[in-house]
NUPAMI-597188 format. One line per field, with one value per residue (C-alpha): x, y, z; residue number from 1; residue in one letter. Coordinates in steps of 0.05 Angstrom, whole numbers, always signed. Layout:
N
u	(X:...)
v	(Y:...)
w	(Z:...)
n	(NUM:...)
res	(a:...)
***
This chain:
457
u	(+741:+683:+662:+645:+635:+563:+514:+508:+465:+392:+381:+323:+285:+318:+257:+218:+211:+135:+120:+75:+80:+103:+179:+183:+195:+207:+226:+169:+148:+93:+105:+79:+135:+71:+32:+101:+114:+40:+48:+109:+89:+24:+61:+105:+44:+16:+51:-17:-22:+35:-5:-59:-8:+35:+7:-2:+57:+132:+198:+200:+125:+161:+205:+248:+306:+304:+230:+249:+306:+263:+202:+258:+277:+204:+199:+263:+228:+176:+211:+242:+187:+207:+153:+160:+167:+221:+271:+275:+268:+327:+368:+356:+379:+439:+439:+430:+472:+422:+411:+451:+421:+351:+372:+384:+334:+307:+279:+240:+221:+196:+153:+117:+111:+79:+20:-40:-79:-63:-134:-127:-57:-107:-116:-44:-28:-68:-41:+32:+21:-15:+40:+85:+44:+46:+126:+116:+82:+132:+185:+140:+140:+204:+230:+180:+210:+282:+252:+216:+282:+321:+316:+369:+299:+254:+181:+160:+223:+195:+121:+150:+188:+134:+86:+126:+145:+71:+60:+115:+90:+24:+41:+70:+6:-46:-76:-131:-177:-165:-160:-213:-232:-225:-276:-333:-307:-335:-398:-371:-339:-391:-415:-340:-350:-419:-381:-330:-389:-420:-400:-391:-327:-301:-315:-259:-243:-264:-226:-281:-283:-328:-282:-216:-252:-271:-191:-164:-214:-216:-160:-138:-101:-26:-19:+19:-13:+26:-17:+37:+24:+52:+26:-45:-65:-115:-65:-101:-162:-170:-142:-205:-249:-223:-220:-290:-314:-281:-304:-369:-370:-351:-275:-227:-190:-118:-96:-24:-8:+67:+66:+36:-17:-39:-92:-146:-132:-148:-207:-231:-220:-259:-320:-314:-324:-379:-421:-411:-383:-313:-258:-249:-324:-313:-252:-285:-344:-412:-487:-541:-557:-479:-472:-532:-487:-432:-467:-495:-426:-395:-449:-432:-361:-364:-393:-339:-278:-225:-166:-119:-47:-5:+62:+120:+175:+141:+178:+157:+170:+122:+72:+77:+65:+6:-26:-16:-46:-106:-116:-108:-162:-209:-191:-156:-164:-144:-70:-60:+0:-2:+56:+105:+176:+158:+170:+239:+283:+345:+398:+444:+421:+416:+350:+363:+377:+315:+263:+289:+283:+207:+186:+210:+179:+120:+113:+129:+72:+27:+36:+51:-20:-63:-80:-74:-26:-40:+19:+5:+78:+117:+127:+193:+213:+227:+151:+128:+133:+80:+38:+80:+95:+123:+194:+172:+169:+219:+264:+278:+254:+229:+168:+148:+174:+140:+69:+21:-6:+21:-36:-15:-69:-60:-115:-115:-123:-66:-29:-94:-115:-190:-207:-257:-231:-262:-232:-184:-151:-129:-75:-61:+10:+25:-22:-6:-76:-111:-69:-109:-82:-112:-146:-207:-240:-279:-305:-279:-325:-281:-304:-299:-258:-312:-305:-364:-368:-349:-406:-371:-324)
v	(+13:-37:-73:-148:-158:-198:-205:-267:-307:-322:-383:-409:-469:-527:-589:-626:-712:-712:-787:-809:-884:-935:-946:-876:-811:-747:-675:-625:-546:-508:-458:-425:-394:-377:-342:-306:-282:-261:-211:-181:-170:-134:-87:-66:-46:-18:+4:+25:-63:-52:-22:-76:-139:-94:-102:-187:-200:-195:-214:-286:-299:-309:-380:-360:-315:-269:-254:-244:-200:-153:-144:-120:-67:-41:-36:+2:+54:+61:+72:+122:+156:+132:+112:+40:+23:-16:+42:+55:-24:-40:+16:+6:-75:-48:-4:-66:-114:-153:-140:-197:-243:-226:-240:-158:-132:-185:-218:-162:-149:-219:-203:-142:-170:-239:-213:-195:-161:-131:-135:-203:-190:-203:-273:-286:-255:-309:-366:-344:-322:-394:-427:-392:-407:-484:-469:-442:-497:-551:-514:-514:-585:-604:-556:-593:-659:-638:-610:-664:-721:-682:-716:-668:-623:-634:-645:-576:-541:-580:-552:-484:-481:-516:-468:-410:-431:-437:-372:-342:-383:-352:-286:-299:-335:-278:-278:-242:-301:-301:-227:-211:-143:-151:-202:-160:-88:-93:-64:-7:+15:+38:+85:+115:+126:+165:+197:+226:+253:+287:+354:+328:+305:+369:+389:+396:+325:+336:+316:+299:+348:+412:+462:+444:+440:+516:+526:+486:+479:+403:+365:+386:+348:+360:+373:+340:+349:+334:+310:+304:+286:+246:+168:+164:+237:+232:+230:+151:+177:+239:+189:+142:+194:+230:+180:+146:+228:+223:+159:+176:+239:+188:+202:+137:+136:+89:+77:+61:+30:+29:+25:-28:-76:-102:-82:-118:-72:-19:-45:-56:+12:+43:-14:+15:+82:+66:+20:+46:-10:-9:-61:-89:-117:-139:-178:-199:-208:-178:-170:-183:-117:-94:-155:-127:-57:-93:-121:-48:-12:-80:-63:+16:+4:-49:+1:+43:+63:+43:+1:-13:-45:-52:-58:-41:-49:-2:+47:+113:+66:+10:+60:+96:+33:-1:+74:+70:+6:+29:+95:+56:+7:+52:+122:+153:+218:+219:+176:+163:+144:+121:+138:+162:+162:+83:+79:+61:+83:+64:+23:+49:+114:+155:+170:+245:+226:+171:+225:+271:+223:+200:+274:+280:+226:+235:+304:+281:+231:+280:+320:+261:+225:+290:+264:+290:+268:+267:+249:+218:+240:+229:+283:+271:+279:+344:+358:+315:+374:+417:+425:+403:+448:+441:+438:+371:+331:+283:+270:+309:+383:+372:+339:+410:+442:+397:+413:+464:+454:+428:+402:+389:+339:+332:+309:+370:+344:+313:+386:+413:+367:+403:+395:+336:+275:+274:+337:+327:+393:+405:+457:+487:+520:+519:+539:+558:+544:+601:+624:+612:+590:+572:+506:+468:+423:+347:+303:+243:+175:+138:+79:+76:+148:+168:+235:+284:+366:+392:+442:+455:+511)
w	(-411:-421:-353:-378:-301:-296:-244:-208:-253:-218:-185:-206:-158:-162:-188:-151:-168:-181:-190:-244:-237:-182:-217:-250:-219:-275:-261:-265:-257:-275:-335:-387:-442:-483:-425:-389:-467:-477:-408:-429:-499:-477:-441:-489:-530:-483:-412:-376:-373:-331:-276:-274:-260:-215:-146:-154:-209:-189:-230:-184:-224:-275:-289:-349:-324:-377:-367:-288:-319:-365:-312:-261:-318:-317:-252:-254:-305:-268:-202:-249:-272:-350:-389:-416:-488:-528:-525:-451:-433:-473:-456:-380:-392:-413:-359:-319:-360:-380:-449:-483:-428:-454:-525:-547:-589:-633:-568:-555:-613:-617:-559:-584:-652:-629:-579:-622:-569:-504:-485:-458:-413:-346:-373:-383:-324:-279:-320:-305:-227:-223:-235:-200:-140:-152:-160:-90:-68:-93:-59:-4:+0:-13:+46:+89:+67:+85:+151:+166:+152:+201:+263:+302:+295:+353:+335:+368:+332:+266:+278:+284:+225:+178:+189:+184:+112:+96:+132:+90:+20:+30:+37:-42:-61:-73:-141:-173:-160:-91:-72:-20:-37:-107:-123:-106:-132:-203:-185:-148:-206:-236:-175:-184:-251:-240:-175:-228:-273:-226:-196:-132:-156:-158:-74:-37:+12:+81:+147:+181:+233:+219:+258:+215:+140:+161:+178:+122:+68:+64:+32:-36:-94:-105:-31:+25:+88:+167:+215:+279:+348:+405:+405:+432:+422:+357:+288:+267:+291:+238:+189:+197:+204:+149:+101:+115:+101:+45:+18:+35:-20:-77:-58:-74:-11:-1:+76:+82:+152:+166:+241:+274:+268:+204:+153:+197:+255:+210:+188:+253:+272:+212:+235:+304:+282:+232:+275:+350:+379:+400:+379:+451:+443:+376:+404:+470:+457:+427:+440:+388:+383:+384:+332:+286:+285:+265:+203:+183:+187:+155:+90:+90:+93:+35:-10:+3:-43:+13:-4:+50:+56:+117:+109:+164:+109:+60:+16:-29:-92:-63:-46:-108:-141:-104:-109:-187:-195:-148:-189:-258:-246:-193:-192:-130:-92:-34:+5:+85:+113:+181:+198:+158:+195:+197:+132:+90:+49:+11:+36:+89:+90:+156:+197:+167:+97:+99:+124:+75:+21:+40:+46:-16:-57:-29:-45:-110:-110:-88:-148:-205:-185:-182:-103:-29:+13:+91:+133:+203:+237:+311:+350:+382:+454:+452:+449:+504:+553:+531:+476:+411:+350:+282:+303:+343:+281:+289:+238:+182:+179:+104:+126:+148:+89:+30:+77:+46:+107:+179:+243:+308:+339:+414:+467:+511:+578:+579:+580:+615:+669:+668:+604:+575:+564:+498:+468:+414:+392:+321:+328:+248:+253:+179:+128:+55:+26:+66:+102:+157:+225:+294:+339:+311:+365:+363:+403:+407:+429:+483:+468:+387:+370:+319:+321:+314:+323:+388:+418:+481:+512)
n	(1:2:3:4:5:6:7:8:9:10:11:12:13:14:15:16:17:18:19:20:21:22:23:24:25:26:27:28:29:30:31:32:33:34:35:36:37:38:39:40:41:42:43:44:45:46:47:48:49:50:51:52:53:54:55:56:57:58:59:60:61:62:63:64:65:66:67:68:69:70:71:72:73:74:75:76:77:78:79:80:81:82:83:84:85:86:87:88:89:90:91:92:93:94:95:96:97:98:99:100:101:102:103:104:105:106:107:108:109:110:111:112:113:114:115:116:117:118:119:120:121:122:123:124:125:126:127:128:129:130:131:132:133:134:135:136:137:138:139:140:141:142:143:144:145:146:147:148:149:150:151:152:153:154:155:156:157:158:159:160:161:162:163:164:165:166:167:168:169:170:171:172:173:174:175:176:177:178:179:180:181:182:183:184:185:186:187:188:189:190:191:192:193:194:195:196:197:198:199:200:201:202:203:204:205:206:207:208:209:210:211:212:213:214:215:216:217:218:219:220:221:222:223:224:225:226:227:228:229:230:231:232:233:234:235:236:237:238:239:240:241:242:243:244:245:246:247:248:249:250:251:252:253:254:255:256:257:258:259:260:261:262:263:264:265:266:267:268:269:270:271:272:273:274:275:276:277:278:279:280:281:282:283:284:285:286:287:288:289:290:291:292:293:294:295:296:297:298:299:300:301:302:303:304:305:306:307:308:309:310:311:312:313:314:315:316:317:318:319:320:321:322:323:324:325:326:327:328:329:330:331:332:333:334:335:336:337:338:339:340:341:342:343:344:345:346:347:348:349:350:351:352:353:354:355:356:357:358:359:360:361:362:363:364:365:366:367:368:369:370:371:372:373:374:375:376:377:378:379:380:381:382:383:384:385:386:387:388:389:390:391:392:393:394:395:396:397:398:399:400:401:402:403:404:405:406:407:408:409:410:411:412:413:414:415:416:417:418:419:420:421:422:423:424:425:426:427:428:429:430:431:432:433:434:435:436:437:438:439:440:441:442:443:444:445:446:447:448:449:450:451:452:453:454:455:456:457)
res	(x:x:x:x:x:x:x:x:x:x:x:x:x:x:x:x:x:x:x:x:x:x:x:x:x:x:x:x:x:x:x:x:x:x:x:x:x:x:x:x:x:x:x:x:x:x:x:x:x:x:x:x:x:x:x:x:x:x:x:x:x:x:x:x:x:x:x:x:x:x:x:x:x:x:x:x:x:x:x:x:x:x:x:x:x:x:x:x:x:x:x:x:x:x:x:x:x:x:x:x:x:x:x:x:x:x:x:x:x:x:x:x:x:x:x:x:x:x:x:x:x:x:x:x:x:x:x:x:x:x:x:x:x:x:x:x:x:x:x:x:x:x:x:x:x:x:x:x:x:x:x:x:x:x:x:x:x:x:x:x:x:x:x:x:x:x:x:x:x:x:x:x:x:x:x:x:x:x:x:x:x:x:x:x:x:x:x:x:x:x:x:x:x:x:x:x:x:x:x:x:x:x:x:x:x:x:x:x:x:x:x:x:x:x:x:x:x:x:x:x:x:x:x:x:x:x:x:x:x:x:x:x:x:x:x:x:x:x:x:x:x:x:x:x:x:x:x:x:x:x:x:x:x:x:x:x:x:x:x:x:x:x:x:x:x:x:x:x:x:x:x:x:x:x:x:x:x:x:x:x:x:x:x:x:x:x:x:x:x:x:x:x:x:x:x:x:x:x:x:x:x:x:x:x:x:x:x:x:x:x:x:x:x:x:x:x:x:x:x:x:x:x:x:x:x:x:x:x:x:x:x:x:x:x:x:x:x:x:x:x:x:x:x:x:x:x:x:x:x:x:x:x:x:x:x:x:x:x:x:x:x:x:x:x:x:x:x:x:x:x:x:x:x:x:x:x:x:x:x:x:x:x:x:x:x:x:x:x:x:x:x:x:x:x:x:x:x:x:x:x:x:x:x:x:x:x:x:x:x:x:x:x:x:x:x:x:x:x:x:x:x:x:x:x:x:x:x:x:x:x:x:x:x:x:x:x:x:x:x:x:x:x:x:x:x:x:x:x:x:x:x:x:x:x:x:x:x)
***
């Protein structure tokens, strides 16, 4: 039996009365047919053009339905693991029941026959996000005109909501010609490149801490590594230390925060380690001498192959993604999640079924984009009594099952009252790279966490 049932169509934004003369108003948005045909096209010759647009272009950059239609079926493919081409788009349209929407196969065919070049698809790209962000900004306006006619809104009420819809529009707005980090990465593409060339490129990735690379032997592609701990007891600060390591050796290094704070938190933490001063001065309040440090980590850490995103509603699929696009245009080694039982998973699934799943995929990233996986994880309740283990992970025991190799980081005084307050413990309980178990130690500065070798008992 055939199901003719249809999605709800799209609604597209309704227009906005842009007047062009004191007695005339006329109906206009920003589009490009030419431009939004020109990006699909190129990636239907070639799918690695797919990977530059994803982390800025998304099916609502788009203001023909169809186009919104066929970018959601590569993003399906790709979430699949199917490679894109004419075949697999139109099959998963059907899948999708979308096909006769887009116009079937003479529509795409149209598109891959009418692009000359995919070499331009960055070009087109910007044309059609730019428009899409004056579509934003349209809306924008008009919702602040409705807002604003309400009187049954107070003017504090009105305030409030105005400037969380511009807070909310820019999120949406971020295009290549705007994107901070972006702008000044040509250059360090070229060190990357070199980096790759040389044998350096082939040393293992080191953790930072002296004790546990002799334990471990660094981090190694294909591998998921757990990092667990209670809060406070050191799993962020081997992540920043780790990754500025790292970074350091020519390794391209992605932090994923899913926790709290936001990607300037993070940055601020990786400055604090770098230049010695901690992040309650750089919030409170810095001396010119504290301030010169600040501008010499600031310059190290710019040269740097670190890309960050902080997200609290991020899933395997958007980190797989955003890690594609980073590897595709810079090369990538190396993936921190921060942590990962913070992250999400599909739809009504349980706490079980959602750690399972992200243990999963991520293992499965691990291997797909030739990079190392470290795992920042909770140590649940259970472990609060005494010095945690591998059973403390909370959630789902396949976290400790997809790890070649499991680290429990704890500070130890707070289970042995004596002990420095600058001793972080790195307890290895799982190892299936050596096969080497046992407790590396670091020092940890108070006031920044940098960590350096510990030389004490």
């Amino acid at each position: 039996m055939v199901n003719n049932t249809k999605p709800v169509n799209r609604q597209r934004p309704m227009p906005v009365p842009v007047s062009k003369s004191n007695d005339m108003a006329v109906t206009e948005f920003p589009y490009s047919q030419e431009a939004e045909e020109a990006v699909i096209g190129s990636i239907l010759i070639d799918e690695q053009a797919y990977y530059k647009l994803a982390t800025y272009i998304a099916p609502n950059s788009f203001f023909f339905p169809r186009h919104i239609y066929i970018w959601e079926a590569f993003e399906a493919l790709v979430n699949d693991q199917t490679p894109i081409d004419m075949l697999t788009v139109a099959d998963k349209l059907k899948a999708m029941r979308r096909f006769d929407d887009v116009g079937r196969d003479a529509y795409l065919t149209h598109l891959l026959t009418n692009i000359p070049t995919s070499h331009n698809v960055e070009a087109y790209a910007q044309i059609v996000q730019g428009n899409a962000a004056r579509r934003m900004l349209l809306q924008l306006a008009e919702e602040t005109k409705h807002m604003a006619m309400n009187s049954t809104i107070s003017i504090t009420e009105l305030i409030a909501n105005v400037g969380a819809a511009v807070d909310r529009t820019a999120s949406q707005l971020l295009t290549p010609e705007i994107a901070p980090i972006g702008k000044y990465l040509n250059g360090l593409l070229d060190k990357i490149e070199d980096a790759t060339k040389s044998p350096l490129k082939m040393a293992l990735m080191p953790t930072g801490v002296a004790e546990l690379d002799a334990l471990i032997g660094g981090y190694q592609r294909k591998k998921v590594y757990v990092v667990a701990g209670r809060t406070h007891n050191g799993k962020s600060t081997l992540a920043y230390a780790s990754a500025i390591a790292c970074a350091k050796m020519g390794k391209s290094v992605a932090i994923y925060n899913t926790a709290d704070g936001d990607a300037e938190s993070v940055m601020m933490s990786l400055l604090a380690i770098e230049s010695g001063v901690s992040t309650l001065d750089m919030a409170t309040g810095v001396t010119p001498q504290q301030y010169q440090a600040i501008i010499k980590g600031a310059g190290t850490l710019a040269e740097l192959p670190i890309f960050i995103k902080s997200d609290k509603n991020l899933t395997p699929r958007g980190l797989m993604l955003h890690a594609q696009a980073i590897q595709f245009v810079h090369g990538l080694d190396i993936i921190f999640v921060d942590y990962v039982q913070a992250m999400s998973g599909a739809p009504n699934q349980t706490d079980y079924d959602r750690n399972k799943y992200i243990a999963e995929a991520l293992n499965k990233i691990a291997d797909k984009l030739n990079v190392a996986v470290v795992e920042m994880a909770q140590i649940n309740r259970a472990g609060a009594n005494g010095v945690p283990n591998v059973s403390h992970i909370e959630g789902s025991g396949k976290y400790e099952q997809f790890a070649s190799v499991v680290v429990i980081a704890y500070k130890e005084n707070l289970y042995k009252p004596d002990a420095p307050a600058d001793k972080l413990s790195f307890l290895v309980q799982k190892n299936r790279v050596s096969g080497r178990t046992g407790t590396a130690h670091a020092r940890m500065n108070l006031q920044t966490t940098a960590l350096t070798d510990w030389h004490g008992d």
